[in-house]
N, C-alpha and C positions, 0 to 999 in steps of 0.2 A: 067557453074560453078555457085553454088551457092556464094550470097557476104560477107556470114558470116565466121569468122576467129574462129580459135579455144578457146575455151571461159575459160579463168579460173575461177575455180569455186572458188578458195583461193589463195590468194598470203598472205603468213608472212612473215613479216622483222624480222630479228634479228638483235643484237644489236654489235656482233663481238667484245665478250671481251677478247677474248685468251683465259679463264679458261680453257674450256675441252681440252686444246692442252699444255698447261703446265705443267711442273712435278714437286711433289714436291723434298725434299732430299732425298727421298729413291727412286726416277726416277719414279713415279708415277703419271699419269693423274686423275684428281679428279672423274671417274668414278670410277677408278684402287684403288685408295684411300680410297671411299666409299665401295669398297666389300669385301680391306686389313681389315678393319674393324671388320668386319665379318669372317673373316679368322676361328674361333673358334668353328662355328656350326659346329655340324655331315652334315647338309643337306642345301644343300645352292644353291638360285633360284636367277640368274641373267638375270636379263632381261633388254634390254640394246640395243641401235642400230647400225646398221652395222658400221664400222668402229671408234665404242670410246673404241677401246679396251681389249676388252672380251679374247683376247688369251692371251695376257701379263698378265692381273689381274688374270687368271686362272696360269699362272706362278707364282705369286708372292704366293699364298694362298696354291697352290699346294707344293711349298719349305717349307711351313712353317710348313703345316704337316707334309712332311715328315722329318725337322729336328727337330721338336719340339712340334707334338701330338700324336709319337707312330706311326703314320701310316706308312705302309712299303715298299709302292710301291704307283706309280700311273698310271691310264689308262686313256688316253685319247681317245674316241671315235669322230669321226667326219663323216659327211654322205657321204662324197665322199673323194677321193684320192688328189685333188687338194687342199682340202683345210689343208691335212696335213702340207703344207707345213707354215700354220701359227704358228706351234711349233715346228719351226728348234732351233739350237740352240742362243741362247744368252746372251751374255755377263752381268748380269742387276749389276752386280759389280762393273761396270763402269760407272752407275750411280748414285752410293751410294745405292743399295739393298746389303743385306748379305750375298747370295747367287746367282751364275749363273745359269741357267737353260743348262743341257744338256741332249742330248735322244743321248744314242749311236745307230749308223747307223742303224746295223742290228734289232733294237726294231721301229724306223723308217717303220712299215711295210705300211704306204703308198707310199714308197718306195723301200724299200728291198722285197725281191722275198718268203720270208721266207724258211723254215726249208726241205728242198727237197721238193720246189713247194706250200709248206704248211705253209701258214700263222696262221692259227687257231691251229696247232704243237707249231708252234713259239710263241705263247700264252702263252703255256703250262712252253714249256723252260724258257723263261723272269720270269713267279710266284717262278721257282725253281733257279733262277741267284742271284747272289748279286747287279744284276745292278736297277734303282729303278723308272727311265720313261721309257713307251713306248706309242707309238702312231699307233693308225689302223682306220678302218672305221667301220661303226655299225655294217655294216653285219658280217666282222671278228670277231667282240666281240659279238653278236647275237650268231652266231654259235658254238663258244669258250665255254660261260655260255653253252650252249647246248651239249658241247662236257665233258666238264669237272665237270660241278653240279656247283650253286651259291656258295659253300663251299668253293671253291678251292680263291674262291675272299676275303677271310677274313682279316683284317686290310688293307684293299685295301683303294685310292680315285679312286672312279670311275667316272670322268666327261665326261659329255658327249655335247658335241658343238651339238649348232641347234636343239635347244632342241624339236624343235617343230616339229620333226620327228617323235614325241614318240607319242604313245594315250595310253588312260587308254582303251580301247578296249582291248577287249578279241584275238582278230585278230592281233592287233602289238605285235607281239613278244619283241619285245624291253621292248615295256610299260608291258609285264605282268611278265617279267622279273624283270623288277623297282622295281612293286610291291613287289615279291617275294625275291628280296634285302630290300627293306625294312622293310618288315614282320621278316627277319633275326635281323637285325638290326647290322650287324656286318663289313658293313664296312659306308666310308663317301661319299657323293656323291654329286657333284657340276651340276647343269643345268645350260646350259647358250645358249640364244636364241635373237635374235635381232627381234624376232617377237613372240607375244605370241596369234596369229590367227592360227588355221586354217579353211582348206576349207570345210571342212566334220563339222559334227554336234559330234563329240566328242569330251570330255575335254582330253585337256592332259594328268591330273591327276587327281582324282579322290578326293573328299573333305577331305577325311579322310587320304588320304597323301598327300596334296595341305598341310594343315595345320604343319606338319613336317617342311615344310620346310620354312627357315628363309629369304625374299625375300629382293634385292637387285634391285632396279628399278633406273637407270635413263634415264628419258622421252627425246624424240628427241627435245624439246624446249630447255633442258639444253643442249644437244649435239650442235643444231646447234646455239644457241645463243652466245655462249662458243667457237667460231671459230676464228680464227683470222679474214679469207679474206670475204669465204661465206655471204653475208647480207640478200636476199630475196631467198625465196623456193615458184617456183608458179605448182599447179595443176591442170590440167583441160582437155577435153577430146573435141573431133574435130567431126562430122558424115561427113561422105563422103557417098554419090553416084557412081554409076558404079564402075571403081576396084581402090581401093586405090591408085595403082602405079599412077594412072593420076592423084592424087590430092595430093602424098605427099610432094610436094614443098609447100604446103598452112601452111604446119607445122614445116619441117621442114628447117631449115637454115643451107647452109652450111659451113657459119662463125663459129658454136658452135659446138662442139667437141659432138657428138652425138653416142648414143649405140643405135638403129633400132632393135628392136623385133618381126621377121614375124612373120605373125599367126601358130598358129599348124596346121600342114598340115592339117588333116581332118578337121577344121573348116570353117564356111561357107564365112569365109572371104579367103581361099588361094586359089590359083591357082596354085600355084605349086611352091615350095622354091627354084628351083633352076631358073626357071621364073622367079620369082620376084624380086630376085639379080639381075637379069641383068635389069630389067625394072627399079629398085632404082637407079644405076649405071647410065643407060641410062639417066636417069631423072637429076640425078647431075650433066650429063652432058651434059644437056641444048638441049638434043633428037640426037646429031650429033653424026654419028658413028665414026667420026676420033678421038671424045673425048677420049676413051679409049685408053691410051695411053702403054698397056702391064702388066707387073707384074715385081713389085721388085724384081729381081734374089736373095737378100739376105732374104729378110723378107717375101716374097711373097704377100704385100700388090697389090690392085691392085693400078694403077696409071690414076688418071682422070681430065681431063683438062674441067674446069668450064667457063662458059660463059663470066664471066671478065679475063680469064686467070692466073687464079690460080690453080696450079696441087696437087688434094689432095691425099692423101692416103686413100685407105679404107682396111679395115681386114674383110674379106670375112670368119666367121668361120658356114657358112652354106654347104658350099659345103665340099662332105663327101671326095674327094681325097686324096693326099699324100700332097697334098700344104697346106691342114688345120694345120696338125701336125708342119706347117716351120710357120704358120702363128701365130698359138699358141704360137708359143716357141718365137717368136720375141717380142709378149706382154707380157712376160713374164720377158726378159729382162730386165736391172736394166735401159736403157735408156730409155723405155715407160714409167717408174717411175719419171725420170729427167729431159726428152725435151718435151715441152706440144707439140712442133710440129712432134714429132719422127711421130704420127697417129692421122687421121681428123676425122675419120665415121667408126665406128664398125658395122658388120650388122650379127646379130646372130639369133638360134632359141631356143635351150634347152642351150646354155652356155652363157657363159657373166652375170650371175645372181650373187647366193649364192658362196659368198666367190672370187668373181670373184673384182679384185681392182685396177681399172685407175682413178686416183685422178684427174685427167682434165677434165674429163667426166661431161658438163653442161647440157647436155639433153637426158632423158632416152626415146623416143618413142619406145612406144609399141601397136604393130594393132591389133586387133580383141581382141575381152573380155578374162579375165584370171579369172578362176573359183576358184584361191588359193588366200586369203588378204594376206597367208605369200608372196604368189610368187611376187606381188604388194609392197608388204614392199619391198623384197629383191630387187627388180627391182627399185624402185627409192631410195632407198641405192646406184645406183651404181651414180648416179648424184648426192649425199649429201657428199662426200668429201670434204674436203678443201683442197683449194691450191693455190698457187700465182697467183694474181690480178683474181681469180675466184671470181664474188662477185652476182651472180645469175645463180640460178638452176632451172631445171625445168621437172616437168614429165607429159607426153601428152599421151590419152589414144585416137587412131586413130579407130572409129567404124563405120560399115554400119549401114547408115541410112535405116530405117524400111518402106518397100515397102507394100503397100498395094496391090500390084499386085503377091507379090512375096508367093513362095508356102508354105515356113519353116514359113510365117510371125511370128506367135508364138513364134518360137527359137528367132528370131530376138527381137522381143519385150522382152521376158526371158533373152536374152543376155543385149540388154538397159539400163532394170532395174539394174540388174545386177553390170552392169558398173557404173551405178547412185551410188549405196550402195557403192559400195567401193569408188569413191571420197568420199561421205559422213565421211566416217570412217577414211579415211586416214586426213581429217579435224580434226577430235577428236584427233589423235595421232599427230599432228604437233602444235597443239596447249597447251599452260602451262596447268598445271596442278591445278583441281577444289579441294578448302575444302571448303564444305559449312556447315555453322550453322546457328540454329534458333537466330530469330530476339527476344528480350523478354527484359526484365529491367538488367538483369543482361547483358548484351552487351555489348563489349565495343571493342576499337583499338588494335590489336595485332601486337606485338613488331617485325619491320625488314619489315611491309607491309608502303605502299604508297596510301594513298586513294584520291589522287586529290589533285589538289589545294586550294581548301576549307578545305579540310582535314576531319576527321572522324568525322560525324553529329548524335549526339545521338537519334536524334530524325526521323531518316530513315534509308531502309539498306542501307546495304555501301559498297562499293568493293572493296578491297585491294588488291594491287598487291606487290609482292616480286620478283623484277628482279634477284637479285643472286639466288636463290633456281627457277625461271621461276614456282611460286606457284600464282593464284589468292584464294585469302579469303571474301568469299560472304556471306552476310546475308539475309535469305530469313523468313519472315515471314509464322509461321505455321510449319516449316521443321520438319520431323520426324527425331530422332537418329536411330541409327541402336542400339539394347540393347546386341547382344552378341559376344563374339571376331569373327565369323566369320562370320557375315553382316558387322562389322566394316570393317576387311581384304578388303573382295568386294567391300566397298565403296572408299578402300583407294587404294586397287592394282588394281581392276578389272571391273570399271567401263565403261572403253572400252570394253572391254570382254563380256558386259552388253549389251552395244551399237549395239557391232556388229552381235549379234543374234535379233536382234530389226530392224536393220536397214535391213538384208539380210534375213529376215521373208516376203515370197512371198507377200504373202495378203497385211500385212502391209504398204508394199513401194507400192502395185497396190492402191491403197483404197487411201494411202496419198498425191499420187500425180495425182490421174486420178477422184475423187469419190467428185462429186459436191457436193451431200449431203452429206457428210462425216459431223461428229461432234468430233472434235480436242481430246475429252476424251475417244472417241473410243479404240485411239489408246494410248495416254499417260495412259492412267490409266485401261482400262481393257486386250487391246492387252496387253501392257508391262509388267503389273502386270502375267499375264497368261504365257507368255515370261521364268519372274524370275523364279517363281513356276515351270514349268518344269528343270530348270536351277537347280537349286539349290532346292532339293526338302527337303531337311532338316531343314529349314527355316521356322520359325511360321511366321503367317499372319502379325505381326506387322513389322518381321524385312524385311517380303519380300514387304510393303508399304516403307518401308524407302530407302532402295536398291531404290525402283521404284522411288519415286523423286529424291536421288540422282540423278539416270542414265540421266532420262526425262530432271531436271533442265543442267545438263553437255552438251547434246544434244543438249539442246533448246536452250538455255544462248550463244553456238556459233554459230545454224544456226544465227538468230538475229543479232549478231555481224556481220556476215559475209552481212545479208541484208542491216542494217544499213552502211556499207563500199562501198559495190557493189552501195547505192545509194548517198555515200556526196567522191567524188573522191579524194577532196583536205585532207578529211579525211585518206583516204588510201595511200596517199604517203609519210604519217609521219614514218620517220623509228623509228623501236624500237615500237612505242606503239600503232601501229594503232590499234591490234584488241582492247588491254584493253581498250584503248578509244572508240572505237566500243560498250562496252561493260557498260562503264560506261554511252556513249551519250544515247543508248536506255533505260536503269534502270531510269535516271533521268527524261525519257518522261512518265514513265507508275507510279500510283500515288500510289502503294502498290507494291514491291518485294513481293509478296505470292506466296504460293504453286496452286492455284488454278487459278491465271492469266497465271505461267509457263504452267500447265496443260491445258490450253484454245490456246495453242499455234501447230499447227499443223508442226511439225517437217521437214516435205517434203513440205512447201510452197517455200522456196528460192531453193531449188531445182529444183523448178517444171520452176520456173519466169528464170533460167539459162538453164534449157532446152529448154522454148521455145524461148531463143533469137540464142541458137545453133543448132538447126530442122529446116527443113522447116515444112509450115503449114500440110504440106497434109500426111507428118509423122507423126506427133505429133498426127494427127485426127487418125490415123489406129490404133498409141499404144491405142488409147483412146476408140476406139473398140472394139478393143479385150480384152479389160481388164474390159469393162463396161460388155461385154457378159459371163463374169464369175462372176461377183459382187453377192457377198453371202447374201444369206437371213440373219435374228439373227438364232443363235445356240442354244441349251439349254443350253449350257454351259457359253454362252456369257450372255444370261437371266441371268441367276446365278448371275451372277458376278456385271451385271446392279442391279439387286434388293439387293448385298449388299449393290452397293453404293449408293442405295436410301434408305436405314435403317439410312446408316450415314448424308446422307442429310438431314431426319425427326429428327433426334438428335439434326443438330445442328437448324433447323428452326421450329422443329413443327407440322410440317406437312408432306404427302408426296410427292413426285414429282407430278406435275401435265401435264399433255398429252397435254392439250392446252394452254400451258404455249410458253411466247416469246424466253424465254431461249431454242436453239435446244440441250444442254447435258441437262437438265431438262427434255422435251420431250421425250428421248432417254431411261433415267431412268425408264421414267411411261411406254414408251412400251415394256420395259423388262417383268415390272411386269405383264403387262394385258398380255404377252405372256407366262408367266408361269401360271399366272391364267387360260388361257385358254388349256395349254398341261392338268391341274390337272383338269378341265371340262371334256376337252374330257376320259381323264383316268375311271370318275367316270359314262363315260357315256357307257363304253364299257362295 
């Protein structure tokens, strides 16, 4: 066995003030609050995370149309059948709202059998009833718009749960459908998504109906800060050798109320799912076969007696028999909702994810790499509940370690990185939310922020922090604005959006974390720049440099913090402010906040320094292999890009980069140039 324990790459405290679990008088959570608000758009984009409420706030917005903007019906779409059951009905009258929310039975078609076997029928019937909800899953209302013409949907809401089902791809049906309601423009339609990734390289929507729509965001720093019990959320990922089952004790514990996610069976981590239930099993039960102590006749958990003699429960929803469907229905139960001891250890493959909701749930392990950031959001949503005396979560990403002997090594290494990015990113999304502005004469303190104990120093930048809003306010000298409303949007909604095609850009994460001679502007300012531009290809060069510091400073500002913490300990067990402290200790070491020290900041250095305290050596050497044997020449295209930025380096010094200069982004610049000088040589010479 190796002696290294699984590494968190982040741990944040929050501050557990109640807000996001409060209501106000019209029984409203201040997410639910924040999107009642909005209740008035045609088009309305809530983005928002697992459990703050997204099915009620889409109740409350939904009555208001339909009793008081015309609209005549509503549809709610959702991607699976299980999770219909989040719009049964409710009394909300009873908590001071105007209106109940009711779906009679038979429009219920995540449940009801529909119209002679025919749910997509029972579409049809519901447009032509006097009754005014109903609820089905995508594929139903897919097929329905298919069966019947976008027409037949007119003065409709059309919401649709999990929004991030949809692509603006030509290929999702759903998404080209969107469009083509919207192009109509003739009914209203509600998105609402607890993750705005996915895994594939398509946008959901597309810019020109992205901007329709009037966005609703609140970030999981306000969710989980805003908790009553929950205080600290830690993540980080474990490598194992030989087969997991021998080493998953080093992770997990079975005092914590744990959801276990085998691998996909084809991946190169599994041996076989119904093998690895019993080796988990066996494991929990300290290797002795008399531990197994049978199966709950009522709930069909199984029963397993632990090496201090404690008999836990586990929920076996891998094995595909008749006992899953007894096992299911028992977590389903209103008492898995009331007795944190009803069940100890969940151990699932495809379920237990999206929409899936045990509020005890302190630790979500999941083994072998997951190719979706939504699947990763939905997956540690199921351990970011709150619940009585729950005051730490946690989610553990269990991966084989990269053999240099082994024949897939590639996949392996592809898989590594892989799992590196997504920690990375799921760090951006659990931490507050970035505004940043240029530093200049006109600067000054803004109203509702915290800037230290010294307080705001006119004559440096300065960090502000807003705990009720979980907003920091940075001042960075040089900072670009973004000039048109839709660089602004991206810098205010979608700057993770940014991130995460930056950070899951092959080259980029190989080069940042394996590339000795790497020079830091490589990757902040012409990888990322080239990043945007393809991203957003509507965007003039100025506003796609604005975007790019944005993104870069967001990035950079919490690896830093997160280095700075990982190295002053006492620093990181202050709850509530460890990172902004994090964040204001290193701004005060470095003697100009600018845009061009952020840029000198290699993004994947605390990365690289958590990897190798969680690898062994002779791992770490084979990633560093195989990734050096692919290391790319310059590009023309990267030329290009190098010789703009040596026109703006000559602007602002004078002169042009120089090749034998001590500075290596200097260096970098000139050999752009003398390699485009040298392609239009050879051009002239053919």
């Amino acid at each position: 066995m190796k002696n290294q324990k699984a590494i968190p790459t982040v741990t944040v405290n929050y501050k557990s003030t109640g807000s996001s679990t409060r209501s106000n008088e019209l029984g409203m959570r201040a997410m639910q609050e924040r999107a009642y608000e909005k209740r008035g758009e045609q088009y309305l984009l809530i983005k928002s995370p697992p459990a703050s409420g997204k099915s009620r706030a889409l109740m409350f917005i939904a009555l208001d149309k339909l009793n008081n903007q015309g609209v005549k019906k509503a549809i709610i779409a959702v991607p699976e059948r299980s999770i219909g059951s989040s719009f049964s009905n409710e009394p909300l009258s009873k908590f001071g709202f105007y209106y109940d929310w009711e779906v009679v039975p038979k429009w219920n078609l995540c449940n009801a059998p529909g119209e002679d076997g025919s749910k997509v029928n029972s579409v049809n019937s519901f447009l032509e009833s006097q009754d005014k909800v109903l609820v089905c899953t995508h594929a139903t209302f897919r097929f329905a718009v298919q069966k019947f013409g976008i027409e037949k949907f007119d003065d409709c809401l059309i919401a649709i749960d999990e929004f991030h089902h949809v692509s603006a791809d030509d290929n999702n049906v759903l998404g080209s459908q969107l469009k083509h309601f919207i192009s109509r423009d003739k009914v209203h339609i509600v998105a609402m998504t607890g993750s705005y990734f996915r895994g594939d390289a398509n946008p959901v929507l597309m810019p020109e109906n992205e901007d329709k729509f009037e966005p609703v965001t609140y970030t999981y720093y306000e969710q989980l800060n805003g908790y009553e019990y929950l205080k600290t959320l830690s993540i980080g990922y474990y490598f194992y050798s030989k087969k997991y089952t021998e080493e998953i004790l080093e992770v997990l514990d079975p005092n914590e109320k744990t959801i276990i996610h085998i691998p996909h069976v084809k991946s190169r981590e599994s041996i076989g799912k119904f093998i690895e239930v019993e080796h988990i099993i066996h494991a929990i039960g300290g290797g002795e076969v008399e531990s197994w102590l049978g199966k709950d006749p009522i709930t069909g958990f199984d029963l397993v007696k632990t090496p201090e003699g404690r008999t836990l429960k586990i929920a076996d929803l891998v094995d595909d028999d008749s006992n899953r469907n007894k096992v299911s229905a028992a977590l389903r139960s209103p008492e898995a909702k009331e007795n944190r001891d009803y069940v100890d250890i969940i151990i699932a493959l495809g379920m237990a994810k999206e929409g899936f909701d045990w509020i005890w749930c302190e630790h979500a392990l999941t083994i072998g790499y997951r190719s979706s950031l939504t699947e990763i959001v939905q997956i540690i949503g199921r351990a970011t509940r709150d619940a009585p005396n729950k005051t730490h979560a946690r989610f553990t990403n269990l991966i084989a370690e990269v053999e240099a002997s082994e024949d897939a090594v590639t996949d392996a290494v592809n898989d590594t990185l892989k799992a590196i990015s997504a920690s990375l990113l799921m760090e951006q999304v659990l931490t507050p939310r970035f505004n940043f502005t240029p530093k200049n004469i006109e600067s000054g303190p803004v109203e509702g922020f915290d800037y230290g104990e010294d307080g705001y120093d006119p004559e440096k930048e300065n960090v502000g922090f807003n705990e009720e809003t979980g907003q920091y306010q940075i001042e960075i000298k040089g900072l670009s604005q973004p000039k048109t409303e839709n660089a602004r949007r991206i810098c205010r909604e979608d700057l993770n959006e940014v991130i995460a095609s930056f950070a899951q850009d092959k080259q980029t994460i190989e080069r940042g974390l394996f590339d000795e001679e790497l020079v830091p502007q490589e990757l902040t300012q012409i990888r990322m720049g080239k990043i945007i531009k393809d991203k957003y290809p509507e965007l003039n060069e100025e506003d796609i440099e604005a975007v790019r510091q944005h993104a870069i400073a967001a990035l950079n500002l919490t690896q830093k913090a997160k280095e700075t913490l990982n190295n002053d300990p006492q620093l990181s067990q202050k709850p509530n402010t460890a990172l902004i402290d994090g964040i204001r200790k290193f701004t005060m070491d470095v003697r100009d906040l600018d845009v061009d020290w952020i840029d000198s900041i290699n993004p994947f250095s605390e990365a690289y320094s958590i990897l190798s305290k969680a690898m062994t050596e002779q791992s770490l050497k084979a990633m560093a292999e195989v990734i050096s044997a692919r290391k790319p020449n310059i590009s023309l295209e990267e030329a290009r890009e190098l010789a703009k930025r040596a026109l703006k380096f000559k602007k602002e010094r004078g002169r042009l980069p120089d090749i034998k200069s001590a500075d290596p982004w200097e260096q970098r610049m000139a050999q752009g140039i003398a390699y485009l000088a040298r392609v239009k040589a050879e051009e002239q010479n053919v």
